[in-house]
RODRENLUM-341441 format. One record per atom (N, C-alpha, C): residue in one letter; x, y, z. Coordinates in pm, whole numbers, plus 50000, padded with zeros to 5 digits. Atoms other than C-alpha are relative to their C-alpha. Example, Ala and Ser with C-alpha at 12.3 -4.5 7.8 and 13.67 -1.06 7.14 Angstrom:
2
A500894988150000A512304955050780A500905012050000S499184988149994S513674989450714S499235010950073
This chain:
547
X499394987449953X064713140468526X500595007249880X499754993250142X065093166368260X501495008550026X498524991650053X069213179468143X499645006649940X499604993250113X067983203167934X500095016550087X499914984849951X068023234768198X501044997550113X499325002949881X070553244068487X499354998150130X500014999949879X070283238068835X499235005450069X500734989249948X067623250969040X500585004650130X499774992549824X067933265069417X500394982850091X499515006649854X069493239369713X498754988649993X501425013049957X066273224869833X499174993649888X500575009050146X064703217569485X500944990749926X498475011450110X068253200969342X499584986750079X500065010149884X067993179969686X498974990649970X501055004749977X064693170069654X499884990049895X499745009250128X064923157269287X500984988450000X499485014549909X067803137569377X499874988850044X500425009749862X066073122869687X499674988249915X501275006150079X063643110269440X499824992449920X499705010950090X065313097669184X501504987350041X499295014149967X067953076569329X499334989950166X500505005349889X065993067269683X499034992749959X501425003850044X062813059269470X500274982249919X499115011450132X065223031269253X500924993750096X499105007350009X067183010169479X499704987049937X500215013750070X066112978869314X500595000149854X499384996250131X067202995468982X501514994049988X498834998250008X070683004769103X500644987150100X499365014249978X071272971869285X500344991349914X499795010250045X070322949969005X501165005849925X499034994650095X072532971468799X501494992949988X498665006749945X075512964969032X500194982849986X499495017650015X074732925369101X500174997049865X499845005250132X074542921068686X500994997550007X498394994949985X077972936968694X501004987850079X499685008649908X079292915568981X500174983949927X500115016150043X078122884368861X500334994949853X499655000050083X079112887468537X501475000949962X498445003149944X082662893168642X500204992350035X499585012849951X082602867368839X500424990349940X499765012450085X081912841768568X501295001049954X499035000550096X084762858168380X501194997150083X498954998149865X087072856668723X500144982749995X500195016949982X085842817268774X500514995149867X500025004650134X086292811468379X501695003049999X498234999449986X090302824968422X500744993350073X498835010749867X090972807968725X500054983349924X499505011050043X091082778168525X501494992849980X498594997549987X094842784068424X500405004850066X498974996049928X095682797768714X500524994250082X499045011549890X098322772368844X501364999050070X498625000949957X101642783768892X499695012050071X498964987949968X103492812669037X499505013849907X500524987950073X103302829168732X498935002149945X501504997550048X099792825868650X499345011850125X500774988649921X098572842168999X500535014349969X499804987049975X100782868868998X500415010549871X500464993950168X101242876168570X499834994849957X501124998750090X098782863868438X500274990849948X499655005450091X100662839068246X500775005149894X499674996550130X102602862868066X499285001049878X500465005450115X100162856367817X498835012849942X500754991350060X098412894267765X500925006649870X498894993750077X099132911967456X500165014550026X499654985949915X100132948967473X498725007649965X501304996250013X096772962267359X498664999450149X500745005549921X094902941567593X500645000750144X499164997449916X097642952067867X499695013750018X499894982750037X097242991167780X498475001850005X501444996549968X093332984667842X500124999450160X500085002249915X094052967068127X500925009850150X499674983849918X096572997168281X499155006450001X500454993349970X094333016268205X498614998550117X501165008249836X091512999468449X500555004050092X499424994649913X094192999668652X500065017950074X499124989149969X095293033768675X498695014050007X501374989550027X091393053868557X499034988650182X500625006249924X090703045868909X498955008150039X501394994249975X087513058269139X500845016150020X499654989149990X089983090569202X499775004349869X500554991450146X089883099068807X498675002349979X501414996450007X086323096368782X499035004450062X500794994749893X084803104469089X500625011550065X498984988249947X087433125769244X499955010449895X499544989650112X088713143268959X498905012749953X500954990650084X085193155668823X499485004550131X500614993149862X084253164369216X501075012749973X498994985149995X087563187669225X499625008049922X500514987450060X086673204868907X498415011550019X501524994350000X082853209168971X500335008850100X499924996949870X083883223369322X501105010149983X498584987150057X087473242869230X499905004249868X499664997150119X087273244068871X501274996049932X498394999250079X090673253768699X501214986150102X499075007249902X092513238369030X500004987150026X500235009950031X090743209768974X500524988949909X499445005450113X091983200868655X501624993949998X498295004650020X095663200268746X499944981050057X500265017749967X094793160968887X500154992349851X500175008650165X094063152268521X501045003149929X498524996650109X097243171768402X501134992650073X499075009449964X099383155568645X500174986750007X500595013150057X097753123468614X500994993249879X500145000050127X098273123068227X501795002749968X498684994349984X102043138968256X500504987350027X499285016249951X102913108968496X500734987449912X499955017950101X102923083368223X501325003549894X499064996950047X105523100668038X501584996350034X499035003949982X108043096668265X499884984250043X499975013449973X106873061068334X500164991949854X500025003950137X106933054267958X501715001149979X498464992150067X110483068567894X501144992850099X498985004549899X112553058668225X499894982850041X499825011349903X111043024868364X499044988849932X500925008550084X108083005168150X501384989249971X499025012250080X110862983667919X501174992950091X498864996349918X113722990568178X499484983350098X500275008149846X111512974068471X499814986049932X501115012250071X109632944768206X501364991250010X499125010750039X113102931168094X500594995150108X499024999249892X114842931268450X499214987150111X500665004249872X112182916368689X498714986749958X500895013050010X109972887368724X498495002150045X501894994949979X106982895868904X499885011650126X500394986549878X107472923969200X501135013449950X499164992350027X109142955669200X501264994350050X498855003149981X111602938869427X500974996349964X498835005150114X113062921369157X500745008249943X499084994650097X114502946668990X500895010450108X498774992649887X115712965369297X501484990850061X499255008849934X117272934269435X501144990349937X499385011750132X119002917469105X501135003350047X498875002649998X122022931169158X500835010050183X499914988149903X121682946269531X499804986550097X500455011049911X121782920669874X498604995950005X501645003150035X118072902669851X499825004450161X501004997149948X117032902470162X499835016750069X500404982949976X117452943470316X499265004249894X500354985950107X116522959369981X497834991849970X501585000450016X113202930069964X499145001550092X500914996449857X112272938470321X499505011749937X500764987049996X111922971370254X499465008149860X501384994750136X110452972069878X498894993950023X501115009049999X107912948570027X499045012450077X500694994149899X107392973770322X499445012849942X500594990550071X107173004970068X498794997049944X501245006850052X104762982269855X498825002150106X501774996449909X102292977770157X499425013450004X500614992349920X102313014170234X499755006849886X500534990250082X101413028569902X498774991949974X501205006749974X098863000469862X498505004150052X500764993749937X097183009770156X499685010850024X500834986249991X096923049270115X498994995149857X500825003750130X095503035169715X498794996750092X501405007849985X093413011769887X499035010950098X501684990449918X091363040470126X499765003849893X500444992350084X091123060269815X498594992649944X501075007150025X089053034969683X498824996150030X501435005349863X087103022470022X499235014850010X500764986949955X086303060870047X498925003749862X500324998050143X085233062869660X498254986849999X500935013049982X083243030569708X498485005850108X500824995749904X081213042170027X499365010949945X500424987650022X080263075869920X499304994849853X500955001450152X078763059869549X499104994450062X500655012549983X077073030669676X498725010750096X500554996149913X075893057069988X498665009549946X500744990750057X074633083169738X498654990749951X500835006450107X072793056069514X498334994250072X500845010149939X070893038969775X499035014750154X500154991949910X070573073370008X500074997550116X499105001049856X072743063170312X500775008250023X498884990549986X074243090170447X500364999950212X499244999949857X074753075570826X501384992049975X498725008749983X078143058470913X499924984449989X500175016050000X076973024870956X499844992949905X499865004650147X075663021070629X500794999449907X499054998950080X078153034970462X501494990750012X498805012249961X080653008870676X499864986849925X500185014850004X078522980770572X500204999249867X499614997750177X079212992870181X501234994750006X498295004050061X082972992170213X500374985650042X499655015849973X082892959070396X499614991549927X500855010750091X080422943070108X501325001449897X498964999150121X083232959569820X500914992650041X499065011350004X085742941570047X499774987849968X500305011949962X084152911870089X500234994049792X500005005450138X083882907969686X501545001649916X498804998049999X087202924469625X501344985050024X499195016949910X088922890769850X499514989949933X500725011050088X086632867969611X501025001649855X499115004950096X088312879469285X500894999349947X498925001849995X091432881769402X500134980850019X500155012449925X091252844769593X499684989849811X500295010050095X089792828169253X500985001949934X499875001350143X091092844468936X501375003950046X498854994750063X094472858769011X500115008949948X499614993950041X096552879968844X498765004649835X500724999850058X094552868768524X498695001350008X501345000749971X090992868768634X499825018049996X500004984249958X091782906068772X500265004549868X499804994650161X093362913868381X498745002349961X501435000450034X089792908168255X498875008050032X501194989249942X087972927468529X500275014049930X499284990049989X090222955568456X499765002149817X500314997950178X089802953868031X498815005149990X501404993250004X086082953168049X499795008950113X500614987349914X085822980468313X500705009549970X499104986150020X088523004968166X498605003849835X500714998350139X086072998367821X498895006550065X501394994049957X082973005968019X499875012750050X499804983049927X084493037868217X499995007349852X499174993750124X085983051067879X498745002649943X501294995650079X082443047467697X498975005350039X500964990349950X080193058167953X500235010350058X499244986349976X082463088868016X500095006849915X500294996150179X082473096667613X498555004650021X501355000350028X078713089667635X499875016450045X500224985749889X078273118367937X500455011149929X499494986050069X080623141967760X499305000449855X500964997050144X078943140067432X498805009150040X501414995549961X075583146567603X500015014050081X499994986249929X076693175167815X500585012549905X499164992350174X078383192567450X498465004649998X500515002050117X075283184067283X498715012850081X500934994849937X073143202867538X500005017550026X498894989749989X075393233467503X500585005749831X499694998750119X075273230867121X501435000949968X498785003450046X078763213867112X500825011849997X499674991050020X079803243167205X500425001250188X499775005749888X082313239067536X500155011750018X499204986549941X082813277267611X498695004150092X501344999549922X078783277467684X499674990750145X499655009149878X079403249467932X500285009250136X499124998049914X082083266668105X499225014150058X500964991550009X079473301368081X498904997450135X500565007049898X077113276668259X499935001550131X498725002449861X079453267568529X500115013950079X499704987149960X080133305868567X498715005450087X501424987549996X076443318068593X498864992450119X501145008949870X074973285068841X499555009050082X500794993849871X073163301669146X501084995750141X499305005249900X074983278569334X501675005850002X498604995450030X078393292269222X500885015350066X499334986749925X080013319169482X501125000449994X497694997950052X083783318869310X499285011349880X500044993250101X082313334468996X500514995349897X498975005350109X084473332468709X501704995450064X499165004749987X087083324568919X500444985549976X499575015150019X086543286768900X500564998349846X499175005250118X088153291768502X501165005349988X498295001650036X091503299568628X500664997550126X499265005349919X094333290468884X499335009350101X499894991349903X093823301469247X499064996050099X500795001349901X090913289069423X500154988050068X500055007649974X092103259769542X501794993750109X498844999849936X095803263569583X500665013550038X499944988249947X095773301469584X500785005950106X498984993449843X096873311069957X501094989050014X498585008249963X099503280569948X500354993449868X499435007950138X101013275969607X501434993150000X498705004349952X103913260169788X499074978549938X500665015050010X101083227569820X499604999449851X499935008250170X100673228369419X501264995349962X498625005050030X103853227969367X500744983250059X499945015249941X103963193569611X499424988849939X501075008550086X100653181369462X500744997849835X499905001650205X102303185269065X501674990050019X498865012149994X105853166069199X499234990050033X500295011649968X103883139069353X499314988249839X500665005950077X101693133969062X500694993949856X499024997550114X104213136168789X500854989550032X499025008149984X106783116568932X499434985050085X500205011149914X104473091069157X499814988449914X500445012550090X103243068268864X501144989249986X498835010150016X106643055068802X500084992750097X500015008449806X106493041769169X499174990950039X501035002849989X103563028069141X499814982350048X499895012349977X103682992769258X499234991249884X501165010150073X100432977169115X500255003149845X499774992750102X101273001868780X501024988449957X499095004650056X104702986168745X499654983149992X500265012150041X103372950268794X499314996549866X500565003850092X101722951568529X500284999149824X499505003450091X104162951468280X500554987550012X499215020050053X105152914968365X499124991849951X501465010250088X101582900368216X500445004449911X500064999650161X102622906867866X502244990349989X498605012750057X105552880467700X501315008949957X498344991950023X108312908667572X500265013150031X499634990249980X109942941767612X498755006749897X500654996450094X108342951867300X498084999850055X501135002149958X104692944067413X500275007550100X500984991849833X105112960867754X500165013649945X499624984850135X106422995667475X498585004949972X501845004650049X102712987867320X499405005750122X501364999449880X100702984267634X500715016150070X499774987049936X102523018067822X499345009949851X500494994750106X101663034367461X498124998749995X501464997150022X097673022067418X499915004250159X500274994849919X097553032467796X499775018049995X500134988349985X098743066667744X498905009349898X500934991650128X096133075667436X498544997750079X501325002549958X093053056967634X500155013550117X500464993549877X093903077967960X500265014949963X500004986350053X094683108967754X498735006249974X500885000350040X091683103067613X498965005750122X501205000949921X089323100867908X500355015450125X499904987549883X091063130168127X499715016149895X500824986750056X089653153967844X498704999350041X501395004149972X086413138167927X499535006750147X500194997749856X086703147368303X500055013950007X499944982150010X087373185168180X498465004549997X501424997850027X083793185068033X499234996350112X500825007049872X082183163268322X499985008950114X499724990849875X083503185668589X499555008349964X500464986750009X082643217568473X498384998849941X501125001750015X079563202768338X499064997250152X500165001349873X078873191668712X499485014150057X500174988749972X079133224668817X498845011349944X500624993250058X076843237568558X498434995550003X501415006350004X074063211868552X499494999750127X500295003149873X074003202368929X500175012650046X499614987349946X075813228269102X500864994750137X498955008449862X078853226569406X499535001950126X500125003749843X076673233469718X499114986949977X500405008250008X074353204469558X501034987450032X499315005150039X077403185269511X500824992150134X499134996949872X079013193669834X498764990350168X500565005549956X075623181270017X499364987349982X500645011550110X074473150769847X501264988750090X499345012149929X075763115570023X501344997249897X498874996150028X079553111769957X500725014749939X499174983650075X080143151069893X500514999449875X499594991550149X082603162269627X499744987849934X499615014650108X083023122069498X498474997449896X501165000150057X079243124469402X499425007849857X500124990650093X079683147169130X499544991949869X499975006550090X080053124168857X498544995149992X501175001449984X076913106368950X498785004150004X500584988450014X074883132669014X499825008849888X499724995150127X075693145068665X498664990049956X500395011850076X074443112768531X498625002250024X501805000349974X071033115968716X499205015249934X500784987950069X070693152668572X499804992849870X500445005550092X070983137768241X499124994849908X500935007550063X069543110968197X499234986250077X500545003849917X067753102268493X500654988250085X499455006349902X067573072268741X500934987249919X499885007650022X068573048568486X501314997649929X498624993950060X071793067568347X500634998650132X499634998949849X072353072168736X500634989050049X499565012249992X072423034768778X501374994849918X498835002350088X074933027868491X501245006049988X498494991149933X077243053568550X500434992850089X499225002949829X077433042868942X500134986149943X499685017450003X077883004568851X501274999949924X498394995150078X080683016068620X500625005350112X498954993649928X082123037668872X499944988950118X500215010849918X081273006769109X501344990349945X498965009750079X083302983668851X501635006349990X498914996749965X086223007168857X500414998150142X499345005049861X086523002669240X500594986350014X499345014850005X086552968369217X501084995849979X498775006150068X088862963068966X501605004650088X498424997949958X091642985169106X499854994950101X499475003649838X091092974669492X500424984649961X499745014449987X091422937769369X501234999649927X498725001950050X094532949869131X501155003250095X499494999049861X095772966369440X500574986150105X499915015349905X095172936269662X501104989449934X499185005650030X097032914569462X501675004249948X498924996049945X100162937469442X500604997150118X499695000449890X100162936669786X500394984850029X499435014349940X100092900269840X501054992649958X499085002450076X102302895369575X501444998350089X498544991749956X105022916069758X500434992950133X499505012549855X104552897770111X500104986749931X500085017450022X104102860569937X501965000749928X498475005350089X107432864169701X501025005250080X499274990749970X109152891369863X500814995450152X499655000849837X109332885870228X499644985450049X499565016949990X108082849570243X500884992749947X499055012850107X109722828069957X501335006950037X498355002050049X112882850469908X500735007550157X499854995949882X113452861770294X499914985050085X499905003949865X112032842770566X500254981249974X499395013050082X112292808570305X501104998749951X499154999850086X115282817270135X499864997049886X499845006850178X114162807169785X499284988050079X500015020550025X113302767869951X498535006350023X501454997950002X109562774069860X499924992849844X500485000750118X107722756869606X498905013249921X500464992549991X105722775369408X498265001250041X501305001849940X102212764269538X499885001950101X499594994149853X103312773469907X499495014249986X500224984950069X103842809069755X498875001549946X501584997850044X100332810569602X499325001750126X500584999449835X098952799269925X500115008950122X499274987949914X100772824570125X499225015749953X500084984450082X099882851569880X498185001850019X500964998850020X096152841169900X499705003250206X500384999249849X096132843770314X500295012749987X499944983649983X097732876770280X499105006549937X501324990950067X094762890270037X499235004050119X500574994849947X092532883170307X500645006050157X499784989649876X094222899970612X500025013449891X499744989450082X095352927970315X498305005950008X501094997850047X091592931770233X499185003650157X500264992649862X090322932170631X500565014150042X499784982350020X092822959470654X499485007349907X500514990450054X091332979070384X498565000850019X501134995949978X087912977370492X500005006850161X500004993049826X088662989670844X500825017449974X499424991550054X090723016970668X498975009249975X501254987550057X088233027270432X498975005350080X501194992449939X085303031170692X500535008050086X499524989649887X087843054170902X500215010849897X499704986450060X088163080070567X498805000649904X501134991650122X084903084070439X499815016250035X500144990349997X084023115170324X501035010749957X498854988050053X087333129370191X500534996649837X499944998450130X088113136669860X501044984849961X499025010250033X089683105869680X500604998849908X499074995050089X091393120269410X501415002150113X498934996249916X093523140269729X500654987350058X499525011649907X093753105369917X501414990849913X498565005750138X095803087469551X500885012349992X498834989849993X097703121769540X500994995750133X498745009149871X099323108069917X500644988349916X499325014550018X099723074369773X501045001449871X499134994250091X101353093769482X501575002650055X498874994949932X103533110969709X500954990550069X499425011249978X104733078969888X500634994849906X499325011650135X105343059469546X501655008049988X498644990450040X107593094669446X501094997950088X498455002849827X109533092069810X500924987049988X499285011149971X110243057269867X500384990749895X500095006450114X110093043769518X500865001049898X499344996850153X111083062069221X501595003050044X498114998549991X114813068769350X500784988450018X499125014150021X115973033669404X499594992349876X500465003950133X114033022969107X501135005949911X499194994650054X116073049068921X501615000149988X498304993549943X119553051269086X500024978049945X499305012950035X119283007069042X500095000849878X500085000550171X118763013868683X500675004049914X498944987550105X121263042768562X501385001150093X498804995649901X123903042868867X500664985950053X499545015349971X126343008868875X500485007050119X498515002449863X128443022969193X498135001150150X501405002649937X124263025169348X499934984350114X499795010649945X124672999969680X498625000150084X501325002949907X122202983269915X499935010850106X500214995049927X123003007970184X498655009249947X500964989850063X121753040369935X498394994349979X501185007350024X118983013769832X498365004150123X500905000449902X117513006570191X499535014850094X500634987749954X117533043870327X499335004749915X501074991650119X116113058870005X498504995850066X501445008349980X112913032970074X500055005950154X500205000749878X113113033570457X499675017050024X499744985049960X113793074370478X498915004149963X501004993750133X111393082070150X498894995650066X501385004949958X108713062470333X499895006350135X500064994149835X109203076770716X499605014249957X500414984750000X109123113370586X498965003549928X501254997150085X106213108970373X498865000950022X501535007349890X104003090370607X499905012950176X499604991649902X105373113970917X499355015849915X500524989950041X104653143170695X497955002050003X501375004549978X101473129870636X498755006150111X500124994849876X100623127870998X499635009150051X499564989749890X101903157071113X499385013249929X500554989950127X099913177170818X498115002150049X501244997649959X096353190570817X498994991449958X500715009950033X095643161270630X498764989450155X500205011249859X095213142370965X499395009050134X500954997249889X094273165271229X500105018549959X499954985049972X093323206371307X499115006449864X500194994850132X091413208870964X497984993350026X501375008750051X087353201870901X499574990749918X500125012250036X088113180470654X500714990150016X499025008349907X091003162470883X499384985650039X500655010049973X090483127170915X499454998950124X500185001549833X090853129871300X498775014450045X500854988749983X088363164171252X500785010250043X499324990049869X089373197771422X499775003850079X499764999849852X088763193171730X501574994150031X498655004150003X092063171671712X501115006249941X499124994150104X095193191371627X501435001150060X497925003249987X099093180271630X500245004249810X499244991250076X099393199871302X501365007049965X499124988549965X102693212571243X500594998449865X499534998450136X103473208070886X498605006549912X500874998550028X101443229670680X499074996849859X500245005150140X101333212670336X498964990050024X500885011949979X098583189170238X500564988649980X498885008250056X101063172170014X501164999950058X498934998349896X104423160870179X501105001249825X498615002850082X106373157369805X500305009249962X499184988249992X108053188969797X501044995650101X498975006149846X110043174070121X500094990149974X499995016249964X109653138770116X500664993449839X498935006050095X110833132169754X501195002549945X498604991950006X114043154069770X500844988050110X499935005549889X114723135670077X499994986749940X499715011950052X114593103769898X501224993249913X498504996250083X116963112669627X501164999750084X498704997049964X119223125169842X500554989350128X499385007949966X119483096370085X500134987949945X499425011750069X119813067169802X501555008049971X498964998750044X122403089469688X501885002950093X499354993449870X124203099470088X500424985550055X500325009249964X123393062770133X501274994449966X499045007050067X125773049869854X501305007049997X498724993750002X128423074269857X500514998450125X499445004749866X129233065170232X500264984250061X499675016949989X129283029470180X501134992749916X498585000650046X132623016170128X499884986249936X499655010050065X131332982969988X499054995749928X499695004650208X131682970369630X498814993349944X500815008649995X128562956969523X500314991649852X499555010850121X128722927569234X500315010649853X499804994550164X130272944568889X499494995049906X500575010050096X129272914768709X498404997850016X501105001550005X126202913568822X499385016249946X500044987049999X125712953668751X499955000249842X500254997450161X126862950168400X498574990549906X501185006150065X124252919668337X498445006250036X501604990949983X121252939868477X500025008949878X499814987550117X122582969868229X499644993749861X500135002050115X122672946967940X498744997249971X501295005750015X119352928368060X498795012449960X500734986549981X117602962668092X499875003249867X500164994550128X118542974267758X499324994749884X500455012950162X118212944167498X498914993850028X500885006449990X115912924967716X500564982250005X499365011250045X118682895067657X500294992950163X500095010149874X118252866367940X498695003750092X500925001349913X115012878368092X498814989749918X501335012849984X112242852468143X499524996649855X500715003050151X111032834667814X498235003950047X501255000449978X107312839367768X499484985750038X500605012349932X105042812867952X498924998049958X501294995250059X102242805467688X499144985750040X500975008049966X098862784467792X498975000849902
């Protein structure tokens, strides 16, 4: 399939397409099983050391910050950055882009406020550091219960990201097929969580942030080079498709948030402020041995993912230029297909394949870094230091943590086959918005505010999470809209934002802070000042645990 001209008419884009990824599933299977099975070994080859506590759930302490700052980034360059991201631009353009600026922003304040803060304080969940010097069990009920529910908006993003590649590659575009996709990603997902752990998942997540990163370079090179390195002809491109009825509007603000710039303004708090919240994000400064190392790893994170959300500038608007957005828009998984669809203009079925097995390998990795957040948070959180009190060994707690994967993982395949078809960049912008609500203000207020008590604690979480998820709901996200999960025929609409964090993370703030100022009792001083000191110096948290 020849990149060297644009886009022809609808039915000829279609047809080429058909042809080259329907003509190749044997291609783009083996592609995937290589992938698969090649992880695996490395999943089976980690689970060797994984014997304690702290092996499932970090790793062993034993990453360094390099190899931590690859492995965020796996984390974090999930199927929304690459699939999402370059759908929004090909499809909005300019409006598109703000995903990759708020994205990219995020890490700033997660670098500056909570990276070192959270590493030195906590052991292996967020709860820890909410709960050090706050009553354990209210504040780990309900960082466990925030945990699940940003989890699970992450985890559709993914199941929806997943379905719509796999659907395009193989040309499934009924429901059934596309169910029996997200239930196969679960099914492997629950495998290399269940073996490798915390560590096994590190690994997936290194070599698949390396593989996104280079075959996202590759793409943008090739879409320059075709354009005589020359990105203004691109964007020219983009302008002049057939398929393109914005015009030149798609190279500036307006077509996307235009009639409600109330919902950018929601979408750029969520995104900005959600990272810090991030559950699976923040776990992942307890796999590396010191303060200093988790400094490192938030640092090579922010240059790799700086890096790659220039990449998604070119990709997207290259999308738009090579393919085109009613191609884009029709093609099995809609906008998420962009990326892919790129790949097959390119450089045919065999670029097509390698891309999608990459963007395949990014699902993986995060739903299984996901997954093991989650189980994390019920096994330590709400089993051992709740409904056990602490009297848990720690092989109980493993065991616990590995039953919850697979209910965690059933729920996300019953999830994902109820949101295919919607953008999954927008779907991590919710789970953004959640993190911002119920998250980042008790995170914050335990960190900088000693007179900060369990009351302020448990409404912040409890409140920040009801008005986020209720917003949610009650938004066009969910019903009265065509691209409404529930469709529009269904419509209890009555909030009109897509995004709830304009509301929902004010509302968070202000009841950790309504919370604590009305609570007349004293929480530990001594314990208040040793968090402050632990936080700062790093002096009394956990020695490293080397294997």
């Amino acid at each position: 399939m020849s990149g060297l001209v644009l886009a022809g008419p609808l039915a000829a884009q279609m047809f080429t397409f058909e042809t080259s990824a329907a003509q190749n599933p044997t291609l783009n299977i083996s592609i995937f099983g290589a992938f698969v099975a090649v992880t695996m070994v490395i999943v089976i080859r980690a689970s060797r050391n994984t014997k304690t506590a702290a092996d499932f759930y970090a790793g062993g302490r034993s990453f360094t910050g390099r190899q931590n700052g690859l492995a965020i980034a796996g984390d974090y360059l999930s199927a929304a950055s690459f699939l999402g991201i370059c759908g929004a631009i090909a499809i909005n353009g300019y409006d598109g882009f703000l995903y990759s600026i708020g994205f990219l922003v995020a890490w700033l304040v997660a670098l500056l406020l909570v990276a070192e803060l959270m590493r030195n304080t906590a052991k292996f969940t967020m709860a820890d550091v909410l709960s050090f010097r706050l009553k354990q069990r209210p504040v780990r009920m309900a960082a466990a219960l925030t945990t699940l529910a940003v989890t699970f908006f992450y985890l559709l993003a993914q199941m929806a990201g997943a379905g719509g590649l796999v659907s395009l590659l193989l040309g499934i575009d009924d429901k059934i097929g596309q169910s029996v996709v997200v239930a196969v990603v679960g099914v492997v997902m629950i495998l290399y969580v269940l073996i490798g752990g915390m560590k096994g998942t590190t690994w997936v997540q290194i070599i698949k942030a390396a593989l996104l990163i280079l075959g996202a370079g590759a793409m943008t090179v090739w879409v320059l080079a075709l354009k005589g390195f020359n990105f203004a002809a691109v964007l020219e491109a983009a302008v002049n498709n057939p398929e393109n009825t914005n015009g030149d509007a798609i190279l500036a603000p307006g077509i996307q948030y235009g009639a409600m710039p109330l919902d950018f303004v929601s979408l750029a708090l969520a995104l900005v402020l959600g990272t810090a919240g991030l559950p699976h994000v923040l776990m992942r400064f307890y796999t590396v041995p010191t303060a200093r190392e988790a400094r490192r790893s938030v640092v090579w994170a922010i240059w790799l993912i700086g890096i790659f959300y220039l990449f998604t500038l070119v990709l997207g608007y290259g999308a738009a230029a090579f393919v085109g957005p009613e191609t884009i828009k029709s093609a099995p998984g809609g906008v998420n297909s962009a990326a892919p669809l790129l790949a097959a203009e390119l450089g045919g079925p065999l670029l097509l394949g390698f891309i999608s097995a990459v963007a395949f390998a990014t699902i993986l990795a995060v739903v299984a870094g996901l997954t093991i957040t989650a189980s994390a948070s019920f096994a330590h959180d709400i089993y051992s230091s709740v409904i056990k009190k602490g009297n848990v060994t720690p092989k109980q707690e493993v065991k616990v943590a590995r039953i919850t994967t697979l209910v965690i993982g059933v729920v996300a395949i019953a999830g994902g086959i109820g949101v295919q078809g919607q953008n999954v960049a927008f779907l991590v912008a919710l789970a953004f918005a959640v993190a911002a609500s119920a998250n980042l203000p008790t995170i914050l207020f335990s960190l900088f505010w000693k007179r900060f008590t369990t009351r302020g604690a448990v409404w912040s979480m409890i409140g920040g999470l009801v008005t986020a998820v209720g917003l949610i709901t009650l938004s066009p996200v969910m019903s009265g809209a065509p691209t409404s999960m529930l469709g529009e025929n269904i419509d209890f609409a009555i909030f009109p934002l897509a995004n709830p964090g304009i509301v929902s993370i004010p509302v968070g703030f202000f009841l950790a802070w309504l919370g604590t100022v009305t609570d007349k009792t004293v929480e530990s001083t001594k314990l208040a000042a040793e968090m402050e000191v632990r936080s700062l110096t790093g002096y009394g948290a956990e020695p490293p645990v080397n294997h």
